[in-house]
N, C-alpha and C positions, 0 to 999 in steps of 0.2 A: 203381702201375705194377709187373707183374710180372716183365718185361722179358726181354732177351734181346741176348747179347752181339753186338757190332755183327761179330764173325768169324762168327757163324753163316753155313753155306751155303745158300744161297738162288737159287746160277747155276741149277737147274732150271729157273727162273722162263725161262729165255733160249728163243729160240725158240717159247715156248708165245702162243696166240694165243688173245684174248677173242672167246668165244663168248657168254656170258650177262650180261645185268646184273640182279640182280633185286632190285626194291627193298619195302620194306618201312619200315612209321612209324617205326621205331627200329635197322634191321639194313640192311644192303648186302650181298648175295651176289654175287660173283663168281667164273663160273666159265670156265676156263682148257683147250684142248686143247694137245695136241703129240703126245711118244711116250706119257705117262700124261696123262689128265687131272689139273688140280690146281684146288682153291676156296679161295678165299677168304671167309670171314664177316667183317663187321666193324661193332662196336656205339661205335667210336671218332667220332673226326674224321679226313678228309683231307684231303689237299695236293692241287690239282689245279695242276699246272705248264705254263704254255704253252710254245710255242716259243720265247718271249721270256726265260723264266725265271720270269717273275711269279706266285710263287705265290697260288693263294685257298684259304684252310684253313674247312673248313666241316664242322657236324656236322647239315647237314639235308640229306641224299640227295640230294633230292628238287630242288636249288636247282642242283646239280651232273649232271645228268640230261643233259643236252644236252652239257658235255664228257665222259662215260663212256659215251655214247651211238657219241658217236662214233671213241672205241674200239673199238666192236666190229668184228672179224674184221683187228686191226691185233694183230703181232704184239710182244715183249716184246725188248730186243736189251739189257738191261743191269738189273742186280738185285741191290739189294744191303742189308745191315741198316746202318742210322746209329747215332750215340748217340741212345739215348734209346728204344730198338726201334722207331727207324722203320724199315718196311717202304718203300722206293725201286725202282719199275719204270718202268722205262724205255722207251717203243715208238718204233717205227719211223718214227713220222708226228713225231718230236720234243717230245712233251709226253712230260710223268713225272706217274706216281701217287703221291705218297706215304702211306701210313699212318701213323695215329698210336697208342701206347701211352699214352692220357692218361686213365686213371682208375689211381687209387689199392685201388678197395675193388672193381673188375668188368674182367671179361678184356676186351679191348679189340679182340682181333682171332684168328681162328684158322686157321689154313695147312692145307689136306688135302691130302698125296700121295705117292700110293705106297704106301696103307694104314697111315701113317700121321700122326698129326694132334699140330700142336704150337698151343698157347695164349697168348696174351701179354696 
């Protein structure tokens, strides 16, 4: 884990609403409008959280497809880093995404915005 202190700011996330999901055998692209666009890459695992709280932690896109689907064009209203560099957004429709930093020895997930891009 290369990680990243759970004070990082991250409120730009607020506001910005999923426009893209793009998936790929081993990578999840998501990308993000608002006042800037922002993306997210990410070769980790995620948290998909319902309304209920119930997390499902998965590293196969692909299985998760139908809840990140229907994210799209739902906006972000809470954003923030955990221990551990989780990545935590929050939408409007009451489920949260979380990211995970769980490799040791490969970047796990990467943030673009604003021209510039931070790695974890």
């Amino acid at each position: 884990m290369h990680g990243l202190s759970p004070d990082t700011d991250v409120s730009f996330f607020v506001g910005q609403t999923l426009i893209q999901a793009c998936f790929g055998p081993h990578d999840l692209i998501l990308n993000f409008q608002g006042d800037t666009l922002a993306t997210v890459s990410i070769w980790s695992s995620i948290g998909c959280v319902d309304g209920d709280g119930a997390c499902k932690k998965s590293e196969d896109f692909r299985e998760e497809a139908d809840f990140l689907l229907k994210l799209l064009n739902v906006a972000i209203v809470s954003s923030q880093m955990s221990a551990g560099s989780v990545l935590c957004l929050g939408f409007e429709n009451g489920t949260q995404l979380e990211i995970y930093d769980d490799s040791d020895q490969y970047e796990s997930y990467s943030i673009h915005y604003a021209g510039k891009s931070t790695y974890v």
